[in-house]
C-alpha positions, 0 to 999 in steps of 0.5 A, a space after each residue: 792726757 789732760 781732764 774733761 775741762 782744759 783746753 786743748 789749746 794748751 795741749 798743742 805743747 805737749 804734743 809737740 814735744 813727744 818724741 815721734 818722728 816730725 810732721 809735715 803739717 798739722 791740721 786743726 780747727 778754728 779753735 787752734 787758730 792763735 798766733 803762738 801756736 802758728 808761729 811755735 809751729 813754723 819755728 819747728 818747720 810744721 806748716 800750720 793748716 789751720 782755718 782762720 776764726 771770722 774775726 781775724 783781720 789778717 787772716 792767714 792762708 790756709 790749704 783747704 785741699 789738706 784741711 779735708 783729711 782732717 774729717 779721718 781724724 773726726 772720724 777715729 776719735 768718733 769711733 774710739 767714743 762709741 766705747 762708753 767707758 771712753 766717752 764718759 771717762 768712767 776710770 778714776 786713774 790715768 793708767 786704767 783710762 788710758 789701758 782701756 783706751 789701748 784696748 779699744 783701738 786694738 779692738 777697732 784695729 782687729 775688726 779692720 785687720 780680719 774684715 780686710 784679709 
């Protein structure tokens, strides 16, 4: 969790850091397309599907069969910000934001779970 006005380029790090089980790929847009993020993720054996900015002049290949799955995720941080405590971040602690933030996905993932049995 960083604030409303860091980068998330500077996130990829941290996130590559949790200790989960390691990804096959890591989609992202255009704004991840960076030769230190690419090369940090295939030192750690996670293709990069990234599209290339306009302005690369070698630009790298990107699988855009597997960039398309990258609108599910568009779409769950879409239906997370529809939560107006969430989208404009009214809680002043880290632990209160991110207990909300548990709630509301447990809320959206309660509504699937009953509407699909």
């Amino acid at each position: 969790l960083t604030g409303g006005e860091v980068s998330d380029y500077l996130g990829v790090e941290p996130l590559l850091a949790l200790p989960v089980a390691k990804p096959r790929k890591m989609l992202a847009d255009k704004g991840f397309d960076g030769d230190d993020v690419r090369s940090s993720l295939l030192m750690r054996a996670i293709l990069p599907v990234i599209p290339p900015r306009a302005n690369r002049r070698d630009p790298p290949s990107c699988d855009f069969k597997a960039y398309k799955d990258r609108n599910r995720i568009e779409r769950m941080f879409n239906r997370i910000k529809q939560f107006r405590r969430i989208a404009t971040r009214y809680d002043k602690t880290r632990l209160s934001y991110e207990s909300f933030l548990n709630l509301a996905a447990a809320m959206i993932w309660i509504t699937a779970f009953v509407n699909a049995t």
